[in-house]
Legacy VTK file of the C-alpha trace (Angstrom):
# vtk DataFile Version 3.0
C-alpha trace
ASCII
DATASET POLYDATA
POINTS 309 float
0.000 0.000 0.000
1.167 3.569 -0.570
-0.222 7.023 -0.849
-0.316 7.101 -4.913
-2.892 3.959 -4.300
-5.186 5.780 -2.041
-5.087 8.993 -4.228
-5.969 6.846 -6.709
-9.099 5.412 -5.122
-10.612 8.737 -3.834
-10.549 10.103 -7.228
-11.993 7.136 -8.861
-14.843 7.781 -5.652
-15.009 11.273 -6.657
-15.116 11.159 -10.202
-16.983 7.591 -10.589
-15.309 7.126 -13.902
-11.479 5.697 -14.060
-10.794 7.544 -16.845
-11.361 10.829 -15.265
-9.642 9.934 -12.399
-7.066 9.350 -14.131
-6.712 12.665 -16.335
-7.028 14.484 -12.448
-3.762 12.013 -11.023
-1.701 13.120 -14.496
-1.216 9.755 -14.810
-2.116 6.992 -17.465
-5.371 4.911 -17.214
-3.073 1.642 -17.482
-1.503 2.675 -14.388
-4.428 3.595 -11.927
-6.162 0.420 -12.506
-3.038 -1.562 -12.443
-2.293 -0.140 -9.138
-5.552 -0.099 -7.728
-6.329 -3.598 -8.728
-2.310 -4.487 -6.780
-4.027 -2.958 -3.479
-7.136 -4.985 -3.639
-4.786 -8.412 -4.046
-2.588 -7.072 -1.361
-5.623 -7.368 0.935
-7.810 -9.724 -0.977
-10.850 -7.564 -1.578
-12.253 -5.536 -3.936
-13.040 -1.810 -3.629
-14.837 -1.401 -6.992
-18.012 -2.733 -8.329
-16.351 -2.496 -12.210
-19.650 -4.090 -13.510
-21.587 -0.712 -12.640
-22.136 2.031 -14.881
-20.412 4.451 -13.685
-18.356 2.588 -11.247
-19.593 2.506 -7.651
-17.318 1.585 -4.871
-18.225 -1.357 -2.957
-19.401 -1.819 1.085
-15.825 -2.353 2.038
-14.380 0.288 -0.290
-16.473 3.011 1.088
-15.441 2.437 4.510
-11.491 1.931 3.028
-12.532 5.132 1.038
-13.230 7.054 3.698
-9.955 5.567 5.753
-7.973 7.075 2.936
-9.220 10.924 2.909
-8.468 10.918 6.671
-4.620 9.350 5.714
-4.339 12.120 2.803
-5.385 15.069 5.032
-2.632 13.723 7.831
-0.409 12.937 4.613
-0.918 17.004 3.624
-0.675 17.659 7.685
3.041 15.767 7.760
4.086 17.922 4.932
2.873 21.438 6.047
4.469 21.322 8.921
8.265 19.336 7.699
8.222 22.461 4.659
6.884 25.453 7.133
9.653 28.224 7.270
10.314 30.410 10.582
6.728 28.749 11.992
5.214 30.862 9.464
1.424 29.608 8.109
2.017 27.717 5.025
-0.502 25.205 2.601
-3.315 25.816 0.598
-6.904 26.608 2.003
-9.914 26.416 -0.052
-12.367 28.868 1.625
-16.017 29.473 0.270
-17.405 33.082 0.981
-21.450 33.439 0.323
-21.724 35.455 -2.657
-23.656 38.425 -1.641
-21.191 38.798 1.335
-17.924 38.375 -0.985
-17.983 41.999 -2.969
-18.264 43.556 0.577
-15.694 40.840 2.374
-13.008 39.806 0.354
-11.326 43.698 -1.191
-10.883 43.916 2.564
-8.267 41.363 3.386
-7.425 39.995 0.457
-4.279 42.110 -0.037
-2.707 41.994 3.728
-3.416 38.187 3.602
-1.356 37.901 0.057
1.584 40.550 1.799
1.785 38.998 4.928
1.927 35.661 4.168
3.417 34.723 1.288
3.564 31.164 1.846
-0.040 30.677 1.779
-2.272 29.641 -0.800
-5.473 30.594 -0.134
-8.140 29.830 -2.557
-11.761 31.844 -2.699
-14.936 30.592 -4.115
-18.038 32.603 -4.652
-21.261 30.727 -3.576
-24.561 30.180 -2.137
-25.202 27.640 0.954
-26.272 24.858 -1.192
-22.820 25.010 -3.406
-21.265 25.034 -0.144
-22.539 21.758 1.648
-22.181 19.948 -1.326
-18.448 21.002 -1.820
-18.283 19.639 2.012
-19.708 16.320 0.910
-17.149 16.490 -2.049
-13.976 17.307 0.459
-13.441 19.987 -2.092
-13.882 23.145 0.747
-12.106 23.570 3.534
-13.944 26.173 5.290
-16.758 29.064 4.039
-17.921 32.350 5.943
-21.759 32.637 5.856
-24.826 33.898 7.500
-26.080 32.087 10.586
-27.527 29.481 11.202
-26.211 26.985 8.121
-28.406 25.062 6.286
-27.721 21.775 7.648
-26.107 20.594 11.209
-23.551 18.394 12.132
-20.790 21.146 11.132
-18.336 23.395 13.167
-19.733 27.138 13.566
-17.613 29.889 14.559
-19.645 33.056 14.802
-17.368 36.132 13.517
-19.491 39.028 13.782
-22.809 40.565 13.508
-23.176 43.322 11.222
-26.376 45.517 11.093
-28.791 46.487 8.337
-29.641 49.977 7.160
-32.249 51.453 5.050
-31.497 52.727 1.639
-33.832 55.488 1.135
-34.816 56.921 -2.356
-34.412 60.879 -2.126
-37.656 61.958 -2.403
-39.252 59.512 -0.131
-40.769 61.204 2.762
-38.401 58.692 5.330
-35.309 60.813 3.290
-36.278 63.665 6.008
-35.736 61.421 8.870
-31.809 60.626 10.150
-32.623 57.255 11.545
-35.899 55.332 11.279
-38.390 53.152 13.462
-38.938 49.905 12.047
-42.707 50.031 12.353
-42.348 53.537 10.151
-41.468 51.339 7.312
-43.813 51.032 4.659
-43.154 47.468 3.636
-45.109 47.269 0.633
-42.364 49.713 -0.843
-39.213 47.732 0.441
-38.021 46.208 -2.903
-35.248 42.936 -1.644
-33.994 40.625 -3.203
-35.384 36.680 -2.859
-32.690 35.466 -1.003
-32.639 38.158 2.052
-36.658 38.107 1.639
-36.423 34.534 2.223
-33.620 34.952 5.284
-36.147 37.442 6.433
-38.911 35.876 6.573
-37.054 32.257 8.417
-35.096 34.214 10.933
-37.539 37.524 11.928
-40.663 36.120 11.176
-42.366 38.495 13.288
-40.795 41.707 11.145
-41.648 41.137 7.752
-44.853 40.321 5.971
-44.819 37.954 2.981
-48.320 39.266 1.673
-47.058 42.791 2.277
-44.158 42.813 0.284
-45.346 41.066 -2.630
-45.142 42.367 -5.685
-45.211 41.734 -9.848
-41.602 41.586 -10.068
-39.935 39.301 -8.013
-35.843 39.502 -7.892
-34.615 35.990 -7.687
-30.955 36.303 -8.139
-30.667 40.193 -8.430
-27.507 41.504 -6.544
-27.797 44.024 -3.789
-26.067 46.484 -6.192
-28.803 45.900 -8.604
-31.418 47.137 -6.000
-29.590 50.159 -5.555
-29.551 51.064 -8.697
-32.949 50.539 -9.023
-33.848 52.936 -5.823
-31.521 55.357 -7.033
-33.306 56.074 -10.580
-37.233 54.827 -9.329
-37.631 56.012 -5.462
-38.507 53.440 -2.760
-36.956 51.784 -0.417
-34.453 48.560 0.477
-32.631 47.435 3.060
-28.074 46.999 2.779
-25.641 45.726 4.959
-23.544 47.610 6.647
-20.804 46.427 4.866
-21.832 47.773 1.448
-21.928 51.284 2.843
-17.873 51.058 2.881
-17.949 51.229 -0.675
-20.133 54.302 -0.923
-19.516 58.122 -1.896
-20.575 60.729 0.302
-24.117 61.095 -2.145
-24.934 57.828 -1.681
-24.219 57.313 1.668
-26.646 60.164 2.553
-29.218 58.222 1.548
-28.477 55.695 4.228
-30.998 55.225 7.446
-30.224 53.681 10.540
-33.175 51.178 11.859
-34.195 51.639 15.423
-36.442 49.571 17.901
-35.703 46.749 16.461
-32.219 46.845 15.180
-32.035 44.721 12.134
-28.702 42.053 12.548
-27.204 39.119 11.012
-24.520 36.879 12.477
-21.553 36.375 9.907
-19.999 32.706 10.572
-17.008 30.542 9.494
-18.083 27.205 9.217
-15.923 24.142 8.491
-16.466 19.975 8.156
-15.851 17.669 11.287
-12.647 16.341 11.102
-11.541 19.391 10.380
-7.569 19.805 9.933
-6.534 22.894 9.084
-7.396 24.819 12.051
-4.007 26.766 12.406
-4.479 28.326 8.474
-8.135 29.004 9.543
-7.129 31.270 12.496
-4.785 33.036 10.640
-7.176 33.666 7.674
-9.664 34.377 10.100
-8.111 36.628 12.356
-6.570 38.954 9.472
-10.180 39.056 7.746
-11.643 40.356 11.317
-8.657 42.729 11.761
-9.452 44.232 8.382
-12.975 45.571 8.851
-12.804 49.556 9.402
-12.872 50.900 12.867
-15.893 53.226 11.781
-17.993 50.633 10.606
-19.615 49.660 14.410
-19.805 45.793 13.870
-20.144 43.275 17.260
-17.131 41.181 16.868
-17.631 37.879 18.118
-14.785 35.729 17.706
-11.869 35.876 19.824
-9.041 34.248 17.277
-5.431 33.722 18.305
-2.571 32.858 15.904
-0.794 29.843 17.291
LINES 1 310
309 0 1 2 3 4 5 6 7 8 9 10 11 12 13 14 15 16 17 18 19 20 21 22 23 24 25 26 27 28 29 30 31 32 33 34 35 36 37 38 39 40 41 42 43 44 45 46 47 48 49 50 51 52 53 54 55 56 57 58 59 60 61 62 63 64 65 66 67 68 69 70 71 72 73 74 75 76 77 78 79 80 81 82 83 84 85 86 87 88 89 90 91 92 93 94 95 96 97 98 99 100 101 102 103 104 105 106 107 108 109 110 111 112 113 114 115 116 117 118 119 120 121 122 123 124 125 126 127 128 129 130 131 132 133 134 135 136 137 138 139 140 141 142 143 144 145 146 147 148 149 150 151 152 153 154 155 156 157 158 159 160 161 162 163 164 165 166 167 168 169 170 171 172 173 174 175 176 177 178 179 180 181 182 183 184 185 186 187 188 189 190 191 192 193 194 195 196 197 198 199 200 201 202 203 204 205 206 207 208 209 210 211 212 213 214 215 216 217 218 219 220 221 222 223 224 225 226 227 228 229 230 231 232 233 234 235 236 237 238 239 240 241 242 243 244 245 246 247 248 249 250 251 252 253 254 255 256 257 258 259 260 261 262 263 264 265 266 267 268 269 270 271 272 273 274 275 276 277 278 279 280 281 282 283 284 285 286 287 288 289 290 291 292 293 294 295 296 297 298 299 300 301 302 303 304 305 306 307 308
């Protein structure tokens, strides 16, 4: 047995198809199967069911599949720390960042990260939560920042921070004359949102926001929170931002930004990562320059207490 062999029988798992899995190990098809089929005679078994279409891993290759990631990851572990320079934060690091956070997030930290540590690879993916848990399932993601609580249990949460929302006021609306705003002084049949923090709305603050009341002929499915702006900024109305966004405003558009009082309107920003998980040192680091980042003036609740070992 050797590490080629199990690298070999993940990506066959992964990709269901040998000859895939063997375009993603650069090597030929000849020699996967050769050397896969030398590690089930080494142990008398058999880890593929070759007869399926595509090829499905047996009962005992599963569990021998799942043995392998966890060798791989410790594999990767050994070699992170025997090449790390000066106890500096080396590897690669796959991180997922919910798309309608990332344009806010990521021109934040991205730089210091890239200065500061030079021996780090960090990869960034753009996505929604579904994208996310099934990269998980995949072992293709080692962490992602999102908005709490995560679609599904059974991973590691690490809140970050909660940031506020604001109202985005068109200029001639009559709320334009006010410098913050009660929430029950919103008229919600005028709040244009997208689906997705309609939907996050409606789950998490049930008792805030009316789904008959803010129905209308248009619905924005996928529309970015930019796109809504634009739209309030030529048509009037109202919509509600993230702090966040308001970084990346001029001085005209940021007067037409409302605080909310009584209630404040919040959202809990957290990492989340895969039991198991390995690469907690990289995921401090990452994490602790991304909270160091944010702006003084922007008045987010930082959560997390992170510590580079």
């Amino acid at each position: 047995m050797n590490f080629h062999q199990l690298k070999y029988i993940v990506s066959v798992d992964s990709n269901r198809n040998f000859s895939r899995a063997a375009e993603e190990c650069e090597v030929a098809q000849s020699t996967l199967s050769r050397e896969i089929q030398r590690l089930e005679q080494e142990f008398d078994i058999i880890i593929f069911d070759r007869t399926r279409h595509p090829v499905a891993p047996t009962m005992k290759g599963i569990d021998l599949i799942e043995q392998a990631k966890k060798i791989l990851q410790e594999e990767e572990r050994f070699i992170s720390l025997a090449e790390k320079r000066e106890n500096r934060p080396s590897g690669s690091f796959k991180l997922g960042i919910l798309t309608s956070l990332a344009p806010y997030l990521i021109p934040l930290f991205i730089d210091k990260i890239t200065q500061k540590y030079p021996e780090l690879n960090l990869e960034i993916f753009e996505m929604g939560t579904a994208e996310m848990l099934e990269n998980f399932e995949r072992d293709t993601l080692d962490g992602a920042i999102s908005i709490a609580p995560f679609q599904k249990e059974g991973f590691y949460e690490t809140s970050l921070f909660e940031e506020e929302f604001v109202l985005y006021v068109g200029r001639n609306h009559v709320l334009s004359e006010s410098s913050s705003v009660q929430w029950a002084d919103i008229p919600q049949s005028e709040l244009t949102l997208p689906q997705g923090m309609k939907s996050y709305f409606l789950e998490q603050k049930p008792d805030l926001l009316q789904p008959d009341v803010t129905a209308k002929t248009i619905s924005y499915q996928n529309a970015s929170l930019e796109t809504i702006r634009k739209i309030i900024d030529r048509n009037g109305g109202l919509t509600l931002i993230p702090q966040l966004a308001c970084l990346y405003m001029g001085n005209r558009r940021l007067e037409m930004v409302r605080s909310i009082k009584d209630p404040v309107l919040s959202r809990t920003i957290n990492f989340i990562a895969p039991r198991g998980f390995q690469k907690t040192r990289l995921s401090k680091v990452i994490l602790s320059e991304i909270i160091k980042s944010i702006p003084k003036n922007i008045q987010l609740k930082m959560i997390a207490d992170l510590e580079n070992d």
